[in-house]
N, C-alpha and C positions, 0 to 999 in steps of 0.2 A: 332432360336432366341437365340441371347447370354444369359445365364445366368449373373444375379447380384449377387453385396454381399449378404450373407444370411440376414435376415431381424427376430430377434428374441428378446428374453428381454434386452439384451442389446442397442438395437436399439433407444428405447424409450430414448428423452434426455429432460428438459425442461432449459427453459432460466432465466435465474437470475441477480438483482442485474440491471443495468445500461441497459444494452442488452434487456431487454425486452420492452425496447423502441427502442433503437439506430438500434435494427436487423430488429425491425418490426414498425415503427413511424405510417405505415399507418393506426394501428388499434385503436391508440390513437387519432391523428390527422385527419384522414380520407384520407391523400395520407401524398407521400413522395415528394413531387414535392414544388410548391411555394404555392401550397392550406397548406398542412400542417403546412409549417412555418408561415404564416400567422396565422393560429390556434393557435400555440404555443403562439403568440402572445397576443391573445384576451384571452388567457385561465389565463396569467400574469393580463392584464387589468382587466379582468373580478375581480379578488379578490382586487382590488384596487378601485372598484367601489362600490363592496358590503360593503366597510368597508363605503364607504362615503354614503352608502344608509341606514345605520345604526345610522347616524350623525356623523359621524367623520372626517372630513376635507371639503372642499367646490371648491377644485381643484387640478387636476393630472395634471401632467405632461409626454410627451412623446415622447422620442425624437430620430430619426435616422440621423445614426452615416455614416459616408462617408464609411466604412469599414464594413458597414454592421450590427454593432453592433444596439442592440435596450436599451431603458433605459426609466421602466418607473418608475416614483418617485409620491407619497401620502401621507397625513398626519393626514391619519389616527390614529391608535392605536400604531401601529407598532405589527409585527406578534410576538407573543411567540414562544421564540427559546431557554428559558434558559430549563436545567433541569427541568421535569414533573417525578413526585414522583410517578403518577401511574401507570405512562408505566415504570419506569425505564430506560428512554433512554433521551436526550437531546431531544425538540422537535422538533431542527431545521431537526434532521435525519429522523423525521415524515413527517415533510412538505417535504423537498427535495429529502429527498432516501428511502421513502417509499412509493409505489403504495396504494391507498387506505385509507389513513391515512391523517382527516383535523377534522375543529372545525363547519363543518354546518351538522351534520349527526342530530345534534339534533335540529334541527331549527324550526320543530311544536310544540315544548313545552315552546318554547318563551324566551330559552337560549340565542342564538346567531343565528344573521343572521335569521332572520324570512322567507326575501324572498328573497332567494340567486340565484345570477345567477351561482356558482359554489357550487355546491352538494358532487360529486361523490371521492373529495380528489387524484385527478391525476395530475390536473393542472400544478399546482407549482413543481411535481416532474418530470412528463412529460418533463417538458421545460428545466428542470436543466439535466437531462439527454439527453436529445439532442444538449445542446450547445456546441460549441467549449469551451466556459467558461462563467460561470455567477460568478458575485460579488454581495453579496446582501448585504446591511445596514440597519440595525434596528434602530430605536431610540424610549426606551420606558424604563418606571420607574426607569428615571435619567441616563439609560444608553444607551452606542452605540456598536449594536454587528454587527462584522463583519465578513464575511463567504466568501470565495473560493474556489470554482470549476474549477475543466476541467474534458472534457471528462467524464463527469458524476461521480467521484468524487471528495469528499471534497479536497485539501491542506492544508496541515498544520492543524492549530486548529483553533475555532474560538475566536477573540479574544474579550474582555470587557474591557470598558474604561467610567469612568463618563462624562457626560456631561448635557446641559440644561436639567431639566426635565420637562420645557415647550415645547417642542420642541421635538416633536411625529412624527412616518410614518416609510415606507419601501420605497426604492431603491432597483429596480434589474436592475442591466445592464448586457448582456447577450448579447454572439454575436451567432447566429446560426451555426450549423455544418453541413461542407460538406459534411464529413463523414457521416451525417445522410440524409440531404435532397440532391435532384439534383439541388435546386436553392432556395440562399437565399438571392437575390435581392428585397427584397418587395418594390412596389412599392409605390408613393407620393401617390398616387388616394385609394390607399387598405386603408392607416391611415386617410386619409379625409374622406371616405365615413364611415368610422366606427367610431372613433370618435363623426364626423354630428348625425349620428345612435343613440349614446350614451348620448350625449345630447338634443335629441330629447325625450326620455324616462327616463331619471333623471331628472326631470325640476331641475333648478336653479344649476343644479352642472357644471360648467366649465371646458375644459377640452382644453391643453395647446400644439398646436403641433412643437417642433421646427425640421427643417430640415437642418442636416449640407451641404451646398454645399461646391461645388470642392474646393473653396478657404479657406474653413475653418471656414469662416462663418456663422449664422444661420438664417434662414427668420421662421417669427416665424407664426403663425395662429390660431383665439381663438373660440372655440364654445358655445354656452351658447343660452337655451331657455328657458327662467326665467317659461314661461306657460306649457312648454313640448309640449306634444301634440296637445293644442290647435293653441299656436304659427305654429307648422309646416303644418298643415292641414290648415290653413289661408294663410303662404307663398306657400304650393301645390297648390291654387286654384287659385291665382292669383289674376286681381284686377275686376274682375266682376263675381265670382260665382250665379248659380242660385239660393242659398239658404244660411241663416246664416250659420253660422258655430256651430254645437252641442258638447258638450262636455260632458258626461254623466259616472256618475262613481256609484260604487257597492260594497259592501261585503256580501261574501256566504262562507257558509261552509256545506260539502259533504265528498262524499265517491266514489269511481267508481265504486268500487262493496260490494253486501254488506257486505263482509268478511272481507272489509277492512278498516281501520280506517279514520275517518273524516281528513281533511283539510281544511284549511283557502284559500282562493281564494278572489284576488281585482281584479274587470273588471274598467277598461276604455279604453272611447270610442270617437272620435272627429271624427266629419265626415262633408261634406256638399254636395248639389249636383252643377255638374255642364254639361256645354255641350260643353267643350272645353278641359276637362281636367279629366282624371281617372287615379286612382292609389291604391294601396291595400295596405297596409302594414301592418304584424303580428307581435308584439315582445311580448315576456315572459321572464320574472323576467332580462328583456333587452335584453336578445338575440334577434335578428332578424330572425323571422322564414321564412327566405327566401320557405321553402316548405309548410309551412303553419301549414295544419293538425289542430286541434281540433278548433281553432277560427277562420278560416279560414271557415272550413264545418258551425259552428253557423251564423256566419255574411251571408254566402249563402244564407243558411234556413231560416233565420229572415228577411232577408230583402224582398228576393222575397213572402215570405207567407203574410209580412204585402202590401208593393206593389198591390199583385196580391186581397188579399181581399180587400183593397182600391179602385181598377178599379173594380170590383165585385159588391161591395156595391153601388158604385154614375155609373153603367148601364155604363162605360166607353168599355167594349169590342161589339163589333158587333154580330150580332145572328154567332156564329158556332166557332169563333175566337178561336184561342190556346189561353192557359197561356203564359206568359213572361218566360222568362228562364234567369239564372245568366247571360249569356252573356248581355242583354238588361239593366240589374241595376247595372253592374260593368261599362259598357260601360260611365256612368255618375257618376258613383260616385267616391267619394274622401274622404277614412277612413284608418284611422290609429287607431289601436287597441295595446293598455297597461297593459297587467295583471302580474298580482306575482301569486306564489303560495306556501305552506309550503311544498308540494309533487309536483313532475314534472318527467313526463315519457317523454324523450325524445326517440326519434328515434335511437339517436347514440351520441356518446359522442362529434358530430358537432356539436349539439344543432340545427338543419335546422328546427326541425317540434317537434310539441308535440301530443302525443296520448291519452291525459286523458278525458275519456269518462264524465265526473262530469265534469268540464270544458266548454266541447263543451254543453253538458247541460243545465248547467247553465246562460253562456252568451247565448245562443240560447232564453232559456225563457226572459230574463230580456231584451235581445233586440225587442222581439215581443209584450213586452207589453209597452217598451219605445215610442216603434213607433208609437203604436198606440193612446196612448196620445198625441204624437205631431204631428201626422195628425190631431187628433180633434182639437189640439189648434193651428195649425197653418196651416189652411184651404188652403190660399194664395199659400203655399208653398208646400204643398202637389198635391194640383194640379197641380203647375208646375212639379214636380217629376213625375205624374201618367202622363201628357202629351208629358214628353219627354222619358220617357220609352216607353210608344207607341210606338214614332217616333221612337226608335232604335229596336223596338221590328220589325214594319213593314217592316223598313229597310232592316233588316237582311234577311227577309222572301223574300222579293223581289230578294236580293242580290244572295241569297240562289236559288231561282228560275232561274236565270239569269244564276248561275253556271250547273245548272241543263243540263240547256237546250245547254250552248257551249258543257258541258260532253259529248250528244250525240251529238251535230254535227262535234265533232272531232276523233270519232268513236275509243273513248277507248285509244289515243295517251297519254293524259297524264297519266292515270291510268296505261297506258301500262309503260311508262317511269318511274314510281315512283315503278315500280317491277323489274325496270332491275337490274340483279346485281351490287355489289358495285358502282351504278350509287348515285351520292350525290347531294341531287337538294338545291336550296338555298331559303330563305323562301318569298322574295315576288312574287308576279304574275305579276307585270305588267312588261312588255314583253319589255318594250322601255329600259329597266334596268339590263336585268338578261344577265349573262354572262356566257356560257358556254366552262371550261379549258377541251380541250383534251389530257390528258397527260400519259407516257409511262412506264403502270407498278404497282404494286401495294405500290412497294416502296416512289416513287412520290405521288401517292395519300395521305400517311400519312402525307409529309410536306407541301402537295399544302392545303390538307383540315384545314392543322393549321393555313397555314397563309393568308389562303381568309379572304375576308369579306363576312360572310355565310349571307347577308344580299340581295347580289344579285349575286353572283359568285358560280355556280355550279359545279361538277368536274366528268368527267365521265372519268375512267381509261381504257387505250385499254395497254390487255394482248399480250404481245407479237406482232411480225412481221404479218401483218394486208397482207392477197391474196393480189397480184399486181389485180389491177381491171383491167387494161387494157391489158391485159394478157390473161387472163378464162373470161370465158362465164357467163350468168346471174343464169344458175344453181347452179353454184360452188359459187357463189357472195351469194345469197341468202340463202345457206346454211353453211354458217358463221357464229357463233352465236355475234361474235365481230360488224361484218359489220352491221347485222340486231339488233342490239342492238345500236347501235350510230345511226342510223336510228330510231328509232324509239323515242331517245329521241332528235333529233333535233323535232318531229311532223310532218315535213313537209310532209313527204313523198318521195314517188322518180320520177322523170322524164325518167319511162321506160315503154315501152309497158307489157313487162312483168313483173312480180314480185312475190312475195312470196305471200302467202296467206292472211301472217297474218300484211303486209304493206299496204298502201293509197295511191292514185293516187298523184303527186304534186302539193301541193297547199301553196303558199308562206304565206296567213294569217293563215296559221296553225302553222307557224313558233314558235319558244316558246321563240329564242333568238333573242337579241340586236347583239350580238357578239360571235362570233366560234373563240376561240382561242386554237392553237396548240399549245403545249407547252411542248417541248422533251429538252432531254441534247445535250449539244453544244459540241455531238462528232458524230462521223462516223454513229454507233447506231443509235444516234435519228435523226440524219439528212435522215437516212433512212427512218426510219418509220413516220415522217412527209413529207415525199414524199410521201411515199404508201396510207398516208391519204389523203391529198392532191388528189392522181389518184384516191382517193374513192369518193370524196365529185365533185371532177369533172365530173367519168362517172355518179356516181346516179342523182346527184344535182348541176346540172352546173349552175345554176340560182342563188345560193349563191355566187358563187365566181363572176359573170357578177356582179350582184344589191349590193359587196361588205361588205358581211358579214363576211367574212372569213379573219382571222388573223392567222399570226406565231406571238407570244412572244420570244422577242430575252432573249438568258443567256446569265449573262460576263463568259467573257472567266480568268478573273481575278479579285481576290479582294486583294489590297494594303492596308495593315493595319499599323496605324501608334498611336501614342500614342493621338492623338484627333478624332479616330473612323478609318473608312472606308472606299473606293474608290472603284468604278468598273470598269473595262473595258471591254468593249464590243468586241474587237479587239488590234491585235496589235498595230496599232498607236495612238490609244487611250491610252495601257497601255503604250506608249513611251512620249508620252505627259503629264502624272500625273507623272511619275516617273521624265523627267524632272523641271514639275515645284516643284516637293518636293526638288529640290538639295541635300543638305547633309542631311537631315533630316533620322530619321532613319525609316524604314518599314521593313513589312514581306511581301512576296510576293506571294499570295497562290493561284495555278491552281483552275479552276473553278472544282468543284463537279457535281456529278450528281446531279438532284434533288431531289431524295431522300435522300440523305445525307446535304442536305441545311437545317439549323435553320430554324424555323417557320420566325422569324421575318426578316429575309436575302431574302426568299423568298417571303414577301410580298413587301417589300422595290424595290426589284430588277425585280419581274416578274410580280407583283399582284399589287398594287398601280396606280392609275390613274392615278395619278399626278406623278409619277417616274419613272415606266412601260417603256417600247419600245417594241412596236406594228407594225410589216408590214402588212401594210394591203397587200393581195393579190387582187390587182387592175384590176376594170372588160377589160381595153384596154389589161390588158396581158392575158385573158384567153385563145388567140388563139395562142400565143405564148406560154405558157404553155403545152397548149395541144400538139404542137409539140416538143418540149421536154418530156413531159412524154410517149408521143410515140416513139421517138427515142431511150431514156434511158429505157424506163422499154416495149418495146411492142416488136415486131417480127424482126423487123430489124435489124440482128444481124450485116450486115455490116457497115452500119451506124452507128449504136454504136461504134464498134470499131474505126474506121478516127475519131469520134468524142473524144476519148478517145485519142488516137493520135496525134491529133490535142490539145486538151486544159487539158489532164491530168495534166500535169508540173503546174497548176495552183493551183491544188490539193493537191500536195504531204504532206503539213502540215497536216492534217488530215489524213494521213493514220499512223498505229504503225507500224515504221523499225526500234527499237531502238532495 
């Protein structure tokens, strides 16, 4: 083994200054991709909200820019950036070029910011160090200060000029850097959905989305839920829930352990039931705890303890009957839960989940004894609740059984399928839907898995050049692990007198797919190896391709890129025909790629899409035609091949490399 550089105290380096974002964003952000930029984003919003959570303005603004840039504006306070006498530094260099350095550190003492959704003082420096450029504008005690960035640092100075001193807030507009993320295209649906978020949990604070399109223009969009919570747990449920809608709030103050000092904690809670409609939502000091954690485990506990002693108490379970399990009371329910807090242990500086054991605690208590006041007082409704958790509790028990019992009588296929290697199943079961990509490689697997819809398209990758089936014999067949591995997660089995051990006779209701789709590169290569599948799925399982399950997914062979997007061709007179009707228009004209070098979103648009896709089916009138072809071409008849090669190579020649 070669020897490396020696590795000694010189070695050790640490990172400073700008870089300790721009090298490593993921540790901030949580990726470097478009999750992160996104992050940067809400971590900007986020102190624009706390200022209005404080009472200071009653609506943001937020607005993307055609180029990528983002800008959001508040009218608030405006942040302190002049000279600070006890750091000795300017404080604008606190907030934006200092890691660790803000004004919520002291927020349990009832300073500032009591219940902030931004703690930790990275935020605002985070983001300025990963932009291409932020400009930020203050206005505050009669004045207007102005700051510029690139590249994570300042330009020039900042400069002060008087202006209204009615007339308060910050502006940052910030355009994100390539240099730092791989993508910072965020999406329309990323600023709806979190915004939505945001005023769903600040009641009464509005919040202003404008979108610049192509033309320069802006379409603008407004959110506002004057009740917060309650409003959006009333629009979740629709217009026939089974139960009012509750709204229930709290203040507690604790400790999580006892070493450690008290904090202030506000619960609320708005929930109702229904049988048509469930949804959970967690947020803290307005994050969205998309992973839940500490209210998330309370709302479980509380609900099914009070539930289950409910049915308990009024004789509703049967002699021997299980308890109900959260599946059974989330399956109906519709809660959205709102707390602050003066302390907050997140997970990661994503803010997904919070771990504060006093927390999960405390709303655990106060929900078990909510409930069970409003079962006694609202009898009506409580029985509805305890009657249709049954129902889902039975359900499932049934459903559960029924799974039970296909399990054995398909003697271990799918359990076998869900261990094959890098085999990717897709999440629903019913069989009329799911679609299974065979495709060539592990390369492929990484961009087919991006750009399925993992909702019913599964992907099972075949390593390498797959035995000619019609060649070797059923011993060489069955001791393939490739061959006997795509066997076994079709389910079916095989249609041979002989077989492996650990295979099943054929039987076509054991089938697990809608659709067999082959799906290789549109070169020599994969036109190979979807032949040798093809010979596979023919000698095992000739029954597929007769009752027409089995498809090839055609690739273009080009894509024609033009300044209004994309074009594919499938072939050449297809590409003769686009390029045609573009006339002089200008294009780039790019040979088709393997598939694993295709964008996630190229490949859903072109090979994965229902609606855009090109599908041959392999049609059961050619099976017997087929089969004399894959015997001629890949079986013993070496003279035969040859006249035939002969005979119709010259048809060929583009596909083979003579350059």
């Amino acid at each position: 083994m070669a020897k490396r550089a020696s590795y000694d105290n010189d070695s050790i380096t640490s990172l400073k200054g700008a870089d300790r974002v721009r090298r490593r964003p993921a540790v901030i952000f949580g990726s470097d991709g478009i999750e992160g930029c996104q992050h940067a984003v809400f971590e900007i919003l986020s102190n624009s909200i706390d200022e209005a959570r404080e009472g200071f303005g009653d609506v943001i603004y937020v607005t993307r820019y055609q180029d990528h840039s983002i800008e959001v504006e508040d009218f608030g306070r405006g942040m302190p950036v002049d000279y600070n006498e006890r750091e000795g530094r300017y404080n604008w260099e606190l907030i934006f070029c200092e890691l660790y350095a803000g004004g919520k550190y002291n927020n349990d003492s009832g300073e500032n910011y009591e219940f902030s959704l931004g703690l930790n003082g990275l935020g605002a420096c985070a983001t300025q160090y990963s932009s291409e450029y932020m400009d930020v504008t203050v206005r505050r005690d009669g004045f207007k200060y102005s700051l510029h960035f690139e590249h994570g640092e300042i330009v020039g100075n900042m400069k002060k000029e008087p202006v209204d001193r009615k007339k308060t807030g910050t502006i940052h507009h910030w355009k994100p850097d390539l240099q730092v993320f791989t993508d910072i295209d965020i999406p329309v649906s990323y600023y709806e959905d979190t915004l939505k978020r945001q005023a769903v949990v600040n009641a009464g604070l509005k919040f202003v989305f404008r979108n610049q399109l192509e033309n320069g223009k802006f379409e603008t969009r407004e959110f506002l839920y004057e009740n917060g919570i309650t409003d959006y747990v009333t629009e979740l449920a629709g217009e026939n829930p089974m139960t009012t809608v509750q709204t229930w709030s709290a203040e507690r103050r604790g400790r999580d352990r006892a070493d450690k000092p008290d904090y202030k904690l506000k619960i609320g809670v708005s929930f109702c039931f229904s049988n048509t409609v469930s949804v959970a939502e967690y947020y803290h000091n307005s994050s969205w705890l998309e992973y839940g954690g500490a209210p998330a485990n309370a709302v479980k506990n509380a609900f099914i303890y009070a539930i289950d002693s409910y049915l308990r108490q009024n004789n509703r379970y049967t002699k021997g009957e299980s308890r109900i399990s959260a599946a059974d009371v989330f399956d109906c329910l519709v809660i959205v839960t709102n707390c602050f807090s003066t302390q907050t242990s997140y997970e990661n500086q994503t803010k997904k989940a919070i771990t504060n054991k006093f927390i999960q605690d405390a709303m655990n208590e106060f929900l078990r004894a909510q409930l069970e006041v409003y079962f006694i007082e609202n009898r009506t409704e409580a029985d509805r609740i305890a009657a249709q958790v049954l129902v889902n509790k039975r359900s499932r028990e049934q459903a559960e059984s029924a799974r039970q019992n296909l399990k054995k009588k398909l003697a271990g296929s799918i359990d076998i399928a869900n261990r094959v290697q890098k085999f990717v199943d897709c999440r629903t079961k019913d069989t009329s839907r799911r679609e299974l990509y065979i495709v060539e490689g592990d390369s492929a697997l990484g961009s087919v898995k991006l750009g399925r819809d993992a909702e019913f398209q599964a992907i099972m990758p075949v390593r390498g050049k797959i035995l000619n089936c019609l060649k070797v014999g059923y011993d060489r067949i069955f001791k393939s692990e490739i061959i006997t591995d795509l066997v076994k997660v079709l389910g079916c089995g095989v249609e041979t007198k002989k077989m492996s051990k650990d295979l099943t006779a054929f039987d076509l209701e054991n089938l697990r797919w809608n659709k067999i789709i082959i799906c290789t590169d549109a070169d020599y290569d994969g036109f190979q190896i979807r032949t040798l599948i093809l010979a596979m799925l023919y000698r095992l399982t000739p029954t597929l391709i007769e009752q027409g399950y089995v498809y090839i997914a055609e690739s273009p062979l080009f894509e024609i890129v033009t300044k209004d997007g994309s074009e594919f061709a499938y072939n050449e007179r297809e590409k003769a025909e686009i390029l045609e009707r573009l006339g002089n228009t200008k294009y780039t004209l790019n040979r088709s790629k393997g598939l694993g070098e295709n964008e996630p979103e190229m490949m859903w648009k072109t090979t994965m899409c229902p609606a855009s896709r090109r599908l041959i089916r392999v049609m059961p009138e050619d099976a017997a035609h087929t089969a004399e072809i894959f015997e001629l071409l890949l079986g013993d008849n070496l003279t035969g091949r040859k006249e035939y090669i002969a005979e119709n190579g010259a048809q060929y020649l583009e596909l083979a490399d003579i350059s």
